[in-house]
C-alpha positions as CSV (number, residue, x, y, z in Angstrom):
1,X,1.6,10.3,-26.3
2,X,1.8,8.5,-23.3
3,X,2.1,4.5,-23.2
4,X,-1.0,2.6,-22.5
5,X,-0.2,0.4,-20.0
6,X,-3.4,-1.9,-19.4
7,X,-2.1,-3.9,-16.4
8,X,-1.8,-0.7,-14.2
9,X,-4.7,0.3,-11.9
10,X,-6.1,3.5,-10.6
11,X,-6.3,4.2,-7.2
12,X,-9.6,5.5,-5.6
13,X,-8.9,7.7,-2.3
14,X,-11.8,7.1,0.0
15,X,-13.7,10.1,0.8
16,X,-17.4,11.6,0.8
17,X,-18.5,11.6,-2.5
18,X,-20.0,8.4,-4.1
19,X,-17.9,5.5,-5.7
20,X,-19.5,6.2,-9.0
21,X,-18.4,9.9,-9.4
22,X,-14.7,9.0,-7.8
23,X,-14.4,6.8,-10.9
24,X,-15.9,8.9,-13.0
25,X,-13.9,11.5,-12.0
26,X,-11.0,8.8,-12.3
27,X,-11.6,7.8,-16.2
28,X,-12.4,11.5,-16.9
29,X,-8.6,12.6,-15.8
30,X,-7.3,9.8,-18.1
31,X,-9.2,10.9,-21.4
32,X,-7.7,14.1,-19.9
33,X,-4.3,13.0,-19.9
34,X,-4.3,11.5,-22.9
35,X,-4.6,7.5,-21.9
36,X,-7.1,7.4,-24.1
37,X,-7.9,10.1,-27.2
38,X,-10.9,10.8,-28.7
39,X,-12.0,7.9,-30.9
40,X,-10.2,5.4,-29.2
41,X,-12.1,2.3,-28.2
42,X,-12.1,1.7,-24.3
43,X,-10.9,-0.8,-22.5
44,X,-14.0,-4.2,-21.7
45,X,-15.9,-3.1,-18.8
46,X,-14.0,-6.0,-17.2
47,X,-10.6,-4.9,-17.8
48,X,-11.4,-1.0,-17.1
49,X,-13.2,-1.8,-13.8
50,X,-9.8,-3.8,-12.6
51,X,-8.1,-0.4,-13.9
52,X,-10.1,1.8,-11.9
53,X,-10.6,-0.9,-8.8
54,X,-14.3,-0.7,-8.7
55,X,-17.3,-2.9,-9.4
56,X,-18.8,-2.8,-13.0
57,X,-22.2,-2.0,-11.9
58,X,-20.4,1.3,-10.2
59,X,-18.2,1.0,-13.6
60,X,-21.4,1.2,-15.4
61,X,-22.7,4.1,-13.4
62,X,-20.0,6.0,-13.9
63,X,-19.8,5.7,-17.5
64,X,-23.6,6.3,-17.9
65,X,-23.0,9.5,-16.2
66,X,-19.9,10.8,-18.8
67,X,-21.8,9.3,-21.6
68,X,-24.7,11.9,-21.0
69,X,-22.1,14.8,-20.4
70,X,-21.2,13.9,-24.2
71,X,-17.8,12.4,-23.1
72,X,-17.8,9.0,-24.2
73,X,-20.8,7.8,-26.6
């Protein structure tokens, strides 16, 4: 299993689909890969917005949308 490594961010790529579903996207690869396993608590909205270099409310958005897909509860 990987390391966790909390100070490390992810880097969003600019293109044409909205902030929220990059970082969706984003958090979805790391459940994915194993950052985080099912179960696990995640990171403050504080600490996983610096992670994923967006703003909570886009934060927020994006987990709203993966917590209806069943992903995260």
């Amino acid at each position: 299993m990987p390391e966790k490594n909390a100070t490390s961010t992810f880097s969003l790529k600019p293109d044409k689909r909205p902030l929220h579903g990059q970082a969706m996207n984003a958090l979805l690869r790391l459940i994915e890969q194993g950052e985080y396993n099912p179960g696990d608590r995640l990171p403050g909205e504080i600490e996983l917005s610096k992670i994923l270099g967006v703003s909570r409310p886009t934060l927020r958005e994006a987990m709203g949308n993966l917590e209806t897909k069943g992903v995260i509860e």
